[in-house]
C-alpha positions as YAML, in Angstrom:
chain: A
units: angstrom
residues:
- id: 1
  name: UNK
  ca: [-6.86, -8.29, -22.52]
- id: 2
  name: UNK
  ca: [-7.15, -11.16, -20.39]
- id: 3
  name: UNK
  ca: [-3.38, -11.34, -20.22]
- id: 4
  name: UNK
  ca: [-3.50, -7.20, -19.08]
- id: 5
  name: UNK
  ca: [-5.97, -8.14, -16.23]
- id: 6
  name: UNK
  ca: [-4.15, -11.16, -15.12]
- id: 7
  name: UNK
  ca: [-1.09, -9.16, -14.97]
- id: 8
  name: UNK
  ca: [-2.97, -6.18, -13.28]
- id: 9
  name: UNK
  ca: [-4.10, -8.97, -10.91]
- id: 10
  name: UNK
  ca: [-1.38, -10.06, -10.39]
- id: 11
  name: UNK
  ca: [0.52, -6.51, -9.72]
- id: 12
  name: UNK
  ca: [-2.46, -6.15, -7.21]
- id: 13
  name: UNK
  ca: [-1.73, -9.53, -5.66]
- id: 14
  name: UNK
  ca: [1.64, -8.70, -5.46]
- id: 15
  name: UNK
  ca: [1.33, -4.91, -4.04]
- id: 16
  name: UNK
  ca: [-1.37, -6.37, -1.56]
- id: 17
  name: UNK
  ca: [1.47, -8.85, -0.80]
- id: 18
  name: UNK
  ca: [4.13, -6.65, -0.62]
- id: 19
  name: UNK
  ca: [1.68, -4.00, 1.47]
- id: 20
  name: UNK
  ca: [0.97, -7.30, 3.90]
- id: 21
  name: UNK
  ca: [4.67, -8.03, 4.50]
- id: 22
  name: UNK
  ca: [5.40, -4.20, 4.82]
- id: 23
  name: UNK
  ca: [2.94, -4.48, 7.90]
- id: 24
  name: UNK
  ca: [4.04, -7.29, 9.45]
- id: 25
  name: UNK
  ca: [7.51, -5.64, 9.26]
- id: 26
  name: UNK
  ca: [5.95, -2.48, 10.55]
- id: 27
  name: UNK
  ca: [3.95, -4.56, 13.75]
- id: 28
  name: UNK
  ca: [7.53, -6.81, 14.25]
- id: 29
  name: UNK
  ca: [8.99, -3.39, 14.52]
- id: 30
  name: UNK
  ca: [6.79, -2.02, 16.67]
- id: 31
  name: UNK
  ca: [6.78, -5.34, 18.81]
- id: 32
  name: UNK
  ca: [10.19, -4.92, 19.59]
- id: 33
  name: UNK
  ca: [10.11, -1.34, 20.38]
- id: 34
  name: UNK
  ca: [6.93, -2.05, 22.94]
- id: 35
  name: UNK
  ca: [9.05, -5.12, 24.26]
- id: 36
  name: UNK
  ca: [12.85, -2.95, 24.64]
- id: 37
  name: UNK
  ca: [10.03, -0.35, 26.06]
- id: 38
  name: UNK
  ca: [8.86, -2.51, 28.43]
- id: 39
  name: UNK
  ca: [12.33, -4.01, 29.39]
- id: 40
  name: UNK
  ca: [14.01, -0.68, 29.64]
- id: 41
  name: UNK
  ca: [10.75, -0.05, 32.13]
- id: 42
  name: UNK
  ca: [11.47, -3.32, 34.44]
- id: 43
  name: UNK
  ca: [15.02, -2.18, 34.63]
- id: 44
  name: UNK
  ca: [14.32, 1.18, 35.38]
- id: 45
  name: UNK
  ca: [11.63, -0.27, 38.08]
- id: 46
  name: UNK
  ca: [14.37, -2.75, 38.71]
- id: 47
  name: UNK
  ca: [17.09, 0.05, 39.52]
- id: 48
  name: UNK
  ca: [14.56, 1.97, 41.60]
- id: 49
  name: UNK
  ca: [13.79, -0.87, 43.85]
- id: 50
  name: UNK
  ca: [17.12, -2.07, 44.30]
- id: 51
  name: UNK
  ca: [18.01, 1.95, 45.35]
- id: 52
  name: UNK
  ca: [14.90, 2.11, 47.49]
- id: 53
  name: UNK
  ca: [16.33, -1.04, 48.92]
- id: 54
  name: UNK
  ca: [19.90, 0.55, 49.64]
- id: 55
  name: UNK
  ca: [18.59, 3.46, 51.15]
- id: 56
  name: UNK
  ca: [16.76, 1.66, 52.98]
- id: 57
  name: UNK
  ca: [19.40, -0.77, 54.72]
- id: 58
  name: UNK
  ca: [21.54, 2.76, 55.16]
- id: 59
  name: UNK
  ca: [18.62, 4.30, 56.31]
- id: 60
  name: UNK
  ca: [18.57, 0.89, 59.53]
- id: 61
  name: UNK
  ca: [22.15, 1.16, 59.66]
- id: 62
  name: UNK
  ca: [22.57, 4.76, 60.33]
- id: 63
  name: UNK
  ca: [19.81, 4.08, 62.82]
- id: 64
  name: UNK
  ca: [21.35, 1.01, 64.30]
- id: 65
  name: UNK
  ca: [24.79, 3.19, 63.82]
- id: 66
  name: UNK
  ca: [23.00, 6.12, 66.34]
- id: 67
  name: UNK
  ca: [21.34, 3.59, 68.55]
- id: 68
  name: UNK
  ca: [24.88, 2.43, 69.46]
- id: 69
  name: UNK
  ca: [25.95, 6.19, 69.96]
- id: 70
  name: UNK
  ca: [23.17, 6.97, 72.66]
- id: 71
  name: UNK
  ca: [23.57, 3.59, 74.22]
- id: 72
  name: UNK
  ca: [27.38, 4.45, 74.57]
- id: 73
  name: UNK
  ca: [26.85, 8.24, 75.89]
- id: 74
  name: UNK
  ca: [24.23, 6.74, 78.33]
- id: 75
  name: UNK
  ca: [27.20, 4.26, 79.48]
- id: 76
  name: UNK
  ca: [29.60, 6.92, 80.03]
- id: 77
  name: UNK
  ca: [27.11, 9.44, 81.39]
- id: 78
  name: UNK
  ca: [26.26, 6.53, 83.89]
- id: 79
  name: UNK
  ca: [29.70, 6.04, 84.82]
- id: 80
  name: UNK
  ca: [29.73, 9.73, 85.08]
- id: 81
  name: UNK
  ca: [27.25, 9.92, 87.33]
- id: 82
  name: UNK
  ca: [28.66, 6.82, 89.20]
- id: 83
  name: UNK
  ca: [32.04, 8.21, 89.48]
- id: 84
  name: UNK
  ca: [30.34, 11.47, 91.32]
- id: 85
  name: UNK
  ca: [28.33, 9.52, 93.86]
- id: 86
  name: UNK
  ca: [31.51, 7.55, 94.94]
- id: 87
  name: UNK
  ca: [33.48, 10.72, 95.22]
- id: 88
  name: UNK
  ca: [30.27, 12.47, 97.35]
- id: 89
  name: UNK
  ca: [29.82, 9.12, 99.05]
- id: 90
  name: UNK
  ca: [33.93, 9.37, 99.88]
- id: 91
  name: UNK
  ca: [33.58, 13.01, 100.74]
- id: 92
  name: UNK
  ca: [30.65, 12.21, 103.33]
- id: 93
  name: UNK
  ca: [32.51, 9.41, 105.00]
- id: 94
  name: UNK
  ca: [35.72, 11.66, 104.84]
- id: 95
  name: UNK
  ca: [33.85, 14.62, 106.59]
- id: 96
  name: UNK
  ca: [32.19, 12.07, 108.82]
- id: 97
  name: UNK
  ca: [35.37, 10.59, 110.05]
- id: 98
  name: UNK
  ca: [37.22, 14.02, 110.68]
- id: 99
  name: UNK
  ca: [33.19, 15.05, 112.78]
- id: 100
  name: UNK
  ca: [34.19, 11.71, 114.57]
- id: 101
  name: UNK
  ca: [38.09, 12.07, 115.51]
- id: 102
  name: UNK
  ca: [36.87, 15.58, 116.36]
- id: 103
  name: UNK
  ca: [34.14, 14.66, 118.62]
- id: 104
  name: UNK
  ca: [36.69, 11.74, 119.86]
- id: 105
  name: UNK
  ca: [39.20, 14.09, 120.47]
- id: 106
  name: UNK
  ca: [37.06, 16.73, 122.68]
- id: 107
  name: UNK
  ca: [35.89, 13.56, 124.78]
- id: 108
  name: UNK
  ca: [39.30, 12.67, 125.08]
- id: 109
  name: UNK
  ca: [40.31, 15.37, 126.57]
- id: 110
  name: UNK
  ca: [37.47, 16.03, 128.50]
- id: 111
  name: UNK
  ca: [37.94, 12.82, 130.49]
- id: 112
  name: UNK
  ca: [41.77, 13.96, 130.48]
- id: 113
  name: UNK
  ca: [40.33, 16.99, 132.28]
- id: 114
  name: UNK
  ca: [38.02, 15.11, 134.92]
- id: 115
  name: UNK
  ca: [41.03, 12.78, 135.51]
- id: 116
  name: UNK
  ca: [43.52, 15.94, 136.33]
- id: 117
  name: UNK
  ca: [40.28, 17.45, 138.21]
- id: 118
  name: UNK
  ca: [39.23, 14.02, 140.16]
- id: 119
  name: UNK
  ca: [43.04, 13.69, 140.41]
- id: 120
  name: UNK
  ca: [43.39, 17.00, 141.78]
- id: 121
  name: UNK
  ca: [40.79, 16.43, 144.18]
- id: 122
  name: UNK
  ca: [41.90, 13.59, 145.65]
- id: 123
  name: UNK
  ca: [45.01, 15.23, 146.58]
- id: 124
  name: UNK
  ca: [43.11, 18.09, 148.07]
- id: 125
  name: UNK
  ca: [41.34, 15.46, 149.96]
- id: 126
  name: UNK
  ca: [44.25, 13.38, 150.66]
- id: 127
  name: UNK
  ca: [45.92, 16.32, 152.26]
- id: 128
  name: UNK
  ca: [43.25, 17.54, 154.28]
- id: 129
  name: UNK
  ca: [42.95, 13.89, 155.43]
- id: 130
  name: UNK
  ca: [46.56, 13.61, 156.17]
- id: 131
  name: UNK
  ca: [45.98, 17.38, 157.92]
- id: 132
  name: UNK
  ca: [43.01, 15.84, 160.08]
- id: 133
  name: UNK
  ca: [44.54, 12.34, 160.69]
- id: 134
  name: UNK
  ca: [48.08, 14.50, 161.96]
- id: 135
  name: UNK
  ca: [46.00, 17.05, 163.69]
- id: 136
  name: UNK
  ca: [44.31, 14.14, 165.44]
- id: 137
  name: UNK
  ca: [47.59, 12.41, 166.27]
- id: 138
  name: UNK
  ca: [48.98, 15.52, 167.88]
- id: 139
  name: UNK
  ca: [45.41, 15.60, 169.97]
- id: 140
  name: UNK
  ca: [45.77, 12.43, 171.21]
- id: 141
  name: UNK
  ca: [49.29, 12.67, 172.60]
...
């Protein structure tokens, strides 16, 4: 009998044993599948940060991208705009300078007209002087 309960002990020893290694094979299994868990989770974390992180520097250089673009139409619009005040500023000095030949012109002739006039009236006056001066010749003879 002794030699049935040793051997029962010993078949409980070795089931207890055999339970205790089944366990530790069961928490080593479940170990790794909380640690692959966990990795697959930091790469997964990983992978969203890194895409955050690209969007992110498209995101800037879109925005640096349409910075340029308004800076570059407000250029041309200013040279736009630049390009119109020189041709008004032309324009003006244009319509200025044909006011001023005009005006130069009609005082031009104006003093062309008080010349022939003066002129004219010193010949009047010149004849009549040359009628007086002969009418006063013929008186004194």
């Amino acid at each position: 009998m002794k030699d049935l309960e040793t051997q029962r002990i010993n078949e409980q020893a070795e089931q207890i044993l055999a339970q205790q290694e089944e366990q530790k094979a069961k928490e080593e299994e479940l170990r790794s599948k909380e640690q692959q868990q966990k990795a697959k989770q930091r790469e997964e974390w990983s992978r969203k940060q890194q895409h955050a992180a690209e969007e992110e520097e498209q995101k800037l250089i879109e925005e640096d991208l349409k910075l340029k673009e308004e800076e570059e139409q407000r250029d041309l619009e200013a040279k736009i705009e630049e390009k119109k005040r020189i041709k008004a500023e032309e324009e003006r000095l244009k319509e200025w300078e044909i006011k001023f030949d005009e005006e130069q012109k009609k005082r031009e002739e104006e003093l062309i007209r008080k010349f022939y006039k003066n002129s004219e009236e010193d010949n009047t006056n010149t004849s009549e002087e040359v009628k007086i001066n002969s009418n006063d010749e013929e008186k004194n003879k």
